[in-house]
C-alpha positions in Angstrom: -58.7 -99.7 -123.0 -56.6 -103.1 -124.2 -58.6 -103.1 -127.4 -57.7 -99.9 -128.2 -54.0 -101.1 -129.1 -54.0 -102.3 -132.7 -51.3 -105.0 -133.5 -49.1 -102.5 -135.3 -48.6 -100.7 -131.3 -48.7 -104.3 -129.8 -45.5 -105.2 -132.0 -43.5 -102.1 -131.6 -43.8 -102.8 -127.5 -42.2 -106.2 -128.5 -39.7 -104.8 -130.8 -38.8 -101.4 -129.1 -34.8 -102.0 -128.0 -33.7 -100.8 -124.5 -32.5 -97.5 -123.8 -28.5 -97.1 -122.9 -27.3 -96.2 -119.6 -28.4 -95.3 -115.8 -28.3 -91.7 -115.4 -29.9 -89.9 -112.6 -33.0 -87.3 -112.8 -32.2 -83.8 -112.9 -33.3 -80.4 -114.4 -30.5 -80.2 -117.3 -31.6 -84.0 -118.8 -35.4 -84.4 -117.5 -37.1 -84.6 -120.9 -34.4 -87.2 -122.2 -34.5 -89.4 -118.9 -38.2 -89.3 -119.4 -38.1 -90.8 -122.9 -35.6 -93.6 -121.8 -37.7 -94.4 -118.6 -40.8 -94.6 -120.8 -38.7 -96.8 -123.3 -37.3 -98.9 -120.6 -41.3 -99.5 -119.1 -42.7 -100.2 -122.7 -39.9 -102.6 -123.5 -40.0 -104.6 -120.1 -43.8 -104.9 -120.3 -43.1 -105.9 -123.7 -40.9 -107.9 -122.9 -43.1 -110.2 -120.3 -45.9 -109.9 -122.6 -44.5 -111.8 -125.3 -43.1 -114.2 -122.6 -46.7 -114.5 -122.0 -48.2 -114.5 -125.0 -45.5 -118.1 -126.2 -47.1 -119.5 -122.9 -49.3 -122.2 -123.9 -53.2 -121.2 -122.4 -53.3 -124.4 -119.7 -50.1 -123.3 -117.9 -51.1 -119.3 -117.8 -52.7 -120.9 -114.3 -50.5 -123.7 -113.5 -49.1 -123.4 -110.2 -45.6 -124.8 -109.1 -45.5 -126.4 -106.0 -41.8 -126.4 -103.9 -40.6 -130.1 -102.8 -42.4 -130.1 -99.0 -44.7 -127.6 -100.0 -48.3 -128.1 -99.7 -49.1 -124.3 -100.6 -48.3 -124.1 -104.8 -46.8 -120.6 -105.8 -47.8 -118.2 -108.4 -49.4 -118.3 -111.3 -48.9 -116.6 -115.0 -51.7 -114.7 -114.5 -51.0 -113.7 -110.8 -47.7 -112.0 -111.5 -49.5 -110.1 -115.2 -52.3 -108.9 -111.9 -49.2 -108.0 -110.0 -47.9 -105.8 -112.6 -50.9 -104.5 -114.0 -51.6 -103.3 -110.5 -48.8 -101.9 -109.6 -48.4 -100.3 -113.2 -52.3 -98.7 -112.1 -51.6 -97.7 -108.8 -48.5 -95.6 -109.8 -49.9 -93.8 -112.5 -53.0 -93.2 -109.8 -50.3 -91.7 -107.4 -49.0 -89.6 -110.3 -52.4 -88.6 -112.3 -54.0 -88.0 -108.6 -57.4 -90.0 -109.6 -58.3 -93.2 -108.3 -57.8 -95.5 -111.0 -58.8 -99.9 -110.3 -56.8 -102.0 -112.4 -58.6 -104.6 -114.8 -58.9 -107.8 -114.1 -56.3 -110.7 -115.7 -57.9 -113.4 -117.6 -56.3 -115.9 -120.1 -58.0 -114.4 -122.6 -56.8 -110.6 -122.2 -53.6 -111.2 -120.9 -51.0 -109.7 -123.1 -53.0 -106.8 -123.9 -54.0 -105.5 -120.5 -50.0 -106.0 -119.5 -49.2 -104.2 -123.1 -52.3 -101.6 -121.9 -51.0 -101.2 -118.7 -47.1 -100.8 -120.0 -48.0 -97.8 -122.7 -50.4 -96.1 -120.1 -47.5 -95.9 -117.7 -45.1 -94.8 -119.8 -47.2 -92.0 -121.7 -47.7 -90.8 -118.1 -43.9 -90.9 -117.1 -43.1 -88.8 -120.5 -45.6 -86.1 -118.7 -43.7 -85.6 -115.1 -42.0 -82.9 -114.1 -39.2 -82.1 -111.6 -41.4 -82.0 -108.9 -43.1 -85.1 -109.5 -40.3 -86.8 -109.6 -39.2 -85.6 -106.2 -42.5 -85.8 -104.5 -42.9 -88.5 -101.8 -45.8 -90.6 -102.4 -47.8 -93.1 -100.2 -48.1 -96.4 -101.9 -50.1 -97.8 -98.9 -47.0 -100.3 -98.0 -44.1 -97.2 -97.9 -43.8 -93.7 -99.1 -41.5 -93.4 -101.9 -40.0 -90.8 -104.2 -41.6 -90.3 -107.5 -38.3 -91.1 -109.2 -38.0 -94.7 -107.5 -41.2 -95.4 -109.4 -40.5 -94.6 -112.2 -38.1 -97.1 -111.4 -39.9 -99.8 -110.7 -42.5 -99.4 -113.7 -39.9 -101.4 -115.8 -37.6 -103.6 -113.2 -41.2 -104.9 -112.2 -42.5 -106.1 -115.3 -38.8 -107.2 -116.0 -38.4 -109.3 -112.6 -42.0 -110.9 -113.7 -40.7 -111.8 -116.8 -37.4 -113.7 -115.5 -40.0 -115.2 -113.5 -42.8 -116.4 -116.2 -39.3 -117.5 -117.9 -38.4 -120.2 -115.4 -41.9 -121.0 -114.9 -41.6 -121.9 -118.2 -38.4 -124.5 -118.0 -40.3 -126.5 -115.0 -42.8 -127.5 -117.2 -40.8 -127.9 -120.0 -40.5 -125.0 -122.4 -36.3 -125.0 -122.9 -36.4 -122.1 -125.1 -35.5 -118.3 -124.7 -38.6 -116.6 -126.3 -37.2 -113.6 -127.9 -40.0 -110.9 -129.4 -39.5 -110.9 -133.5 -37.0 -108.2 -134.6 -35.7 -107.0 -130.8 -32.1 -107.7 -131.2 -32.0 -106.5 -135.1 
């Protein structure tokens, strides 16, 4: 549950500093690898929370629309679904129980991404070996349990580049950095 996270846990998610290097999963490093994956998905979703959270509330929803365009893109709170989804249905795959992802609102926003972020990663610092090698059906392709781990964070991270464009076209010229992450 969102509420669950006090603003203590919030702020650490901000503040947490990425982990160093791309090393592959194996046996001899497993329980490190685990710790910088999880690192990596609290930080990214940290990351596009706070990119979020400096979003004023009127353009969580606003939609671009491309020159010639008729059909506007994305939303704010289209892409937080996205990731919250995606966040849900890989932990699903790796937990084996069905799991629906909560809905996106304006209102709960950065703490169902944040939610969503930490829930992943505590599961990713539980997998073993053969998790990690297991081929799972997503429903759109069947992929290793290593390439999402993966994705947990490059995800939330792509989202976040996203939100942070959406945020030049209507105006917002600055690089929202979370308080203390490049001490």
């Amino acid at each position: 549950d969102p509420g669950d996270l006090s603003p203590d846990e919030a702020t650490q998610n901000f503040t947490r500093r990425p982990p160093g290097g791309n090393q592959k999963f194996n046996q001899e490093n497993e329980l490190s690898q685990m710790e910088s994956a999880a690192q990596s998905i609290e930080m990214s979703t940290g990351m596009f929370a706070y990119t979020l959270q400096c979003s004023p509330a009127d353009k969580l929803s606003w939609k671009p629309t491309a020159e010639g365009q008729t059909t506007p893109g994305r939303d704010l709170l289209d892409m937080s679904q996205e990731v919250v989804g995606l966040n849900t249905a890989i932990v699903a795959q790796f937990t084996s129980t069905p799991m629906t992802p909560p809905t996106v609102t304006a209102d709960n926003v950065v703490e169902i991404v944040l939610a969503s972020g930490k829930v992943a990663a505590d599961v990713v610092r539980t997998l073993t070996p053969e998790q990690l090698n297991a081929t799972y059906d997503m429903g759109w392709a069947q992929l290793k349990g290593s390439f999402l781990v993966g994705i947990l964070s490059f995800h939330a991270s792509y989202h976040n580049g996203q939100a942070n464009y959406i945020q030049t076209l209507y105006g917002d010229m600055e690089f929202h950095v979370p308080p203390g992450f490049m001490d």
